[in-house]
C-alpha positions in Angstrom: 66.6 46.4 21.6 67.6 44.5 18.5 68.2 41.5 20.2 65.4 41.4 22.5 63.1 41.8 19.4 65.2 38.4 17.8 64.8 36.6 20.9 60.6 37.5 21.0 60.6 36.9 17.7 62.2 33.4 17.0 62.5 32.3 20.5 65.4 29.5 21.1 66.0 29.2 17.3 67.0 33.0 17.7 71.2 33.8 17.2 71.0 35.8 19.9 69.2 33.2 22.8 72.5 32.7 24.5 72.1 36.3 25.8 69.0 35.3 27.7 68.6 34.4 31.4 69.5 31.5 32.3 68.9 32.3 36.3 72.7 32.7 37.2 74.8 35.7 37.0 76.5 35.5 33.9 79.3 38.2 35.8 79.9 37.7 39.0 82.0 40.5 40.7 83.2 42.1 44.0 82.2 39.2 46.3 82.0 40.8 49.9 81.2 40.1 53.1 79.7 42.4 55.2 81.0 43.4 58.3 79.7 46.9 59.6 76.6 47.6 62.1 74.8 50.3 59.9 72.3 47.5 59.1 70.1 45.4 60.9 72.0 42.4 62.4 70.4 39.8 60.1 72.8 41.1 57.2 76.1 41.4 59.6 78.1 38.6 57.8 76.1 38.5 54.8 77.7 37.4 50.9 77.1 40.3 48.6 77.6 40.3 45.0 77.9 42.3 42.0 75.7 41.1 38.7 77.5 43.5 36.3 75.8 42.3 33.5 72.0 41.7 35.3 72.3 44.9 36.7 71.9 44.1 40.0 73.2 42.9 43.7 72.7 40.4 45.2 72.6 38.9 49.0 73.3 35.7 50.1 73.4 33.9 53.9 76.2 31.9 55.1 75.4 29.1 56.9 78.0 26.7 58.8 78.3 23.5 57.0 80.9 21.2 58.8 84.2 23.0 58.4 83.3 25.7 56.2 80.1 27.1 55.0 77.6 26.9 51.9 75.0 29.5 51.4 71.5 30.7 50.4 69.3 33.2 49.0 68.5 36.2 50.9 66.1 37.8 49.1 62.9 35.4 47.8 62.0 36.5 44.7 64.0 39.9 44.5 67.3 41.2 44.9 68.8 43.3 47.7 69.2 45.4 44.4 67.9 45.8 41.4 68.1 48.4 38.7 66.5 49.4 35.6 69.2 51.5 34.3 71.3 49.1 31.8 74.5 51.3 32.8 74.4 49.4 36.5 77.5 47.6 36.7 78.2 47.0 40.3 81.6 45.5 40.3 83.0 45.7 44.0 81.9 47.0 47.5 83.6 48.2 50.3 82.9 48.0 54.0 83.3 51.9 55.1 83.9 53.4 58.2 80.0 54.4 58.8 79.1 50.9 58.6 77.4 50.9 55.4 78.4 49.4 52.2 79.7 50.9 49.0 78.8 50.0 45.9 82.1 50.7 42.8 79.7 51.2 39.6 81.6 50.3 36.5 78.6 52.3 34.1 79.6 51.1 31.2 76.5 50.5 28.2 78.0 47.4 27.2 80.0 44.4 28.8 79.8 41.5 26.5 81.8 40.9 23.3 82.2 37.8 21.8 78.7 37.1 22.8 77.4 39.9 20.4 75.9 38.6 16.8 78.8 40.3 14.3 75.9 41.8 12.5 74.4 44.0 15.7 78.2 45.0 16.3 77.8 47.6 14.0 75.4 49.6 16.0 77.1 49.4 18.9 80.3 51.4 21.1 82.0 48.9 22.8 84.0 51.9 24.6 81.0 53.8 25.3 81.4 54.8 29.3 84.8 54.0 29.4 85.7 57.6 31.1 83.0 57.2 33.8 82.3 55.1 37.0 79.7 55.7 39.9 80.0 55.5 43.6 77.1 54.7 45.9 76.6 54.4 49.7 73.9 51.9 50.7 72.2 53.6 54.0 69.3 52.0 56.1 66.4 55.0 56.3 67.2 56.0 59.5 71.3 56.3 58.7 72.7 59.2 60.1 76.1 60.0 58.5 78.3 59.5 61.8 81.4 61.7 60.6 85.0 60.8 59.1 87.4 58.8 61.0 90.3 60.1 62.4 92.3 57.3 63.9 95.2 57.7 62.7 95.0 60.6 65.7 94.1 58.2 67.9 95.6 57.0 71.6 96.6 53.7 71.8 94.4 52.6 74.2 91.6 54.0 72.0 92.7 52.3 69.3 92.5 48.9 71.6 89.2 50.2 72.4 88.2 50.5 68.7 89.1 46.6 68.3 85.3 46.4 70.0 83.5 48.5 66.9 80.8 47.0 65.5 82.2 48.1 62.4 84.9 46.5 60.4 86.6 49.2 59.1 87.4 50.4 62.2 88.3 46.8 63.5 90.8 46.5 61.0 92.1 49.6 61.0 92.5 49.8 64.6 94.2 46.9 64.4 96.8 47.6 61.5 97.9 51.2 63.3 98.7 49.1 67.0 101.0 46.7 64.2 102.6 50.0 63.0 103.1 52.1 65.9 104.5 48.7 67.7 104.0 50.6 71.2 104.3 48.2 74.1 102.3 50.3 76.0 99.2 48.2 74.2 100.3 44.7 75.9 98.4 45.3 78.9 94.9 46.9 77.8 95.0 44.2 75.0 95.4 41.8 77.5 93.0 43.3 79.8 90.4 43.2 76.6 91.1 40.1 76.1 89.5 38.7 79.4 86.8 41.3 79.5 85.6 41.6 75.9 82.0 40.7 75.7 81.9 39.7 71.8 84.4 36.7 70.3 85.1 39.8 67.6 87.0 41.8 70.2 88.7 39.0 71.9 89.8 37.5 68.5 91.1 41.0 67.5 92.9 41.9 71.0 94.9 37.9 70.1 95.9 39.0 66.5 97.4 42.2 67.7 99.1 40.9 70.7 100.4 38.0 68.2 102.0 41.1 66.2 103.6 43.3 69.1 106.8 42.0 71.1 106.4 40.0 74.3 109.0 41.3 77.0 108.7 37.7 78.5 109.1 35.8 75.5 112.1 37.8 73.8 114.1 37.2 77.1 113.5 33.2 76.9 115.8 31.1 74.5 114.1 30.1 71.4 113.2 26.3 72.1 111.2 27.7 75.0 109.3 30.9 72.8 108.9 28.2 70.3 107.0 25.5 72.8 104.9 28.7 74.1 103.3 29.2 71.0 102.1 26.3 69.3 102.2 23.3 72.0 98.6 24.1 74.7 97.1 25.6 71.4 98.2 22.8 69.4 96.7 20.3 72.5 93.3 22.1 72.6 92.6 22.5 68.9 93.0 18.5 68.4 90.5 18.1 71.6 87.7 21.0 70.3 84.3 19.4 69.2 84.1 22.4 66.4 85.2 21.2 63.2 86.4 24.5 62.4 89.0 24.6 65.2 90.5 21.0 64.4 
């Protein structure tokens, strides 16, 4: 309040201006890509990010550029989320298992310091809210809560069948418990899913884990030959592919 009566007051001349909008987000955090199917598909593969200090999130679209990517607003004129409450300090999200996204809410009163006139740091606790924190689940209107997971229960073909979730979370875990368990019985299904998958997710996934269990072939060859498997036809079509991305 005391600096937002400076700034009305003496405009640009004021000490405290540089706390003022300037249009960017002065503290970028928690940078996230989401990956789940709890929203509608327009936002599967979306940038979110935390404005600690704006009190706010906000969405952006990737869009292929060459190589890589650049991005753009989401939201015209608005944010995916903004708050009135000056305690909203969204500082990471997490892709969960139901899809959605959750938001890690610092709720602290005050994140600047050297950015504070000396004379107003009198009236202030820079520790205030240093013993809290907030956790929110972002949920469509229609989201119904779908149940915990439980795969670390799971088969291993139905963990080779979770690789085709339209959620993340269950993508990657699916994928990290077939690494653990290192069961051969996975080769075939994975191979199997490989040629039947109907999404480039699945298929991509059903490679990485096959990449991480043994091969029976390839562990009976010699070297040179397990060496000239994997790199030389991949090697050969990657230099040949029209998508930048791939060369």
């Amino acid at each position: 309040m005391i600096r937002s009566s400076r700034r009305i007051a003496h405009g640009a001349r004021s000490p405290d201006a540089a706390g003022a909008s300037h249009h960017v987000i002065d503290a970028a955090a928690g940078v996230t890509v989401y990956r789940g199917g709890a929203y509608p598909a327009e936002y599967y593969g979306n940038v979110f990010v935390g404005g600690a200090q704006e009190n706010l999130i906000h969405r952006r679209q990737l869009v292929l550029d060459g190589a890589g990517f650049s991005s753009r607003r989401a939201d015209a004129a608005t944010e995916f989320v903004r708050s009135s409450d000056n305690w909203f300090r969204p500082v990471n999200f997490i892709n969960a298992p139901d899809g959605t996204l959750y938001v890690l809410d610092m709720s602290r009163e005050i994140l600047e310091t050297i950015h504070v006139p000396l004379d107003v740091t009198r009236f202030i606790d820079f520790k205030s809210g240093r013993q809290q924190g907030r956790i929110y689940r972002i949920a469509p209107p229609e989201f119904r809560y779908p149940g915990s997971p439980s795969l670390s229960k799971a088969t291993t073909a139905e963990l080779v069948q979770h690789l085709t979730s339209p959620h993340g979370w269950y993508r990657d875990t699916a994928h990290r418990l077939l690494f653990e368990r290192q069961d051969p019985t996975a080769i075939a299904p994975l191979r199997q899913l490989l040629r039947t998958a109907t999404t480039s997710q699945a298929k991509v996934y059903a490679l990485w884990a096959l990449d991480g269990l043994p091969d029976p072939a390839a562990v009976k060859s010699s070297p040179p030959v397990r060496r000239s498997a994997l790199s030389d036809a991949d090697l050969m079509y990657a230099v040949q592919a029209t998508d930048p991305r791939v060369r």
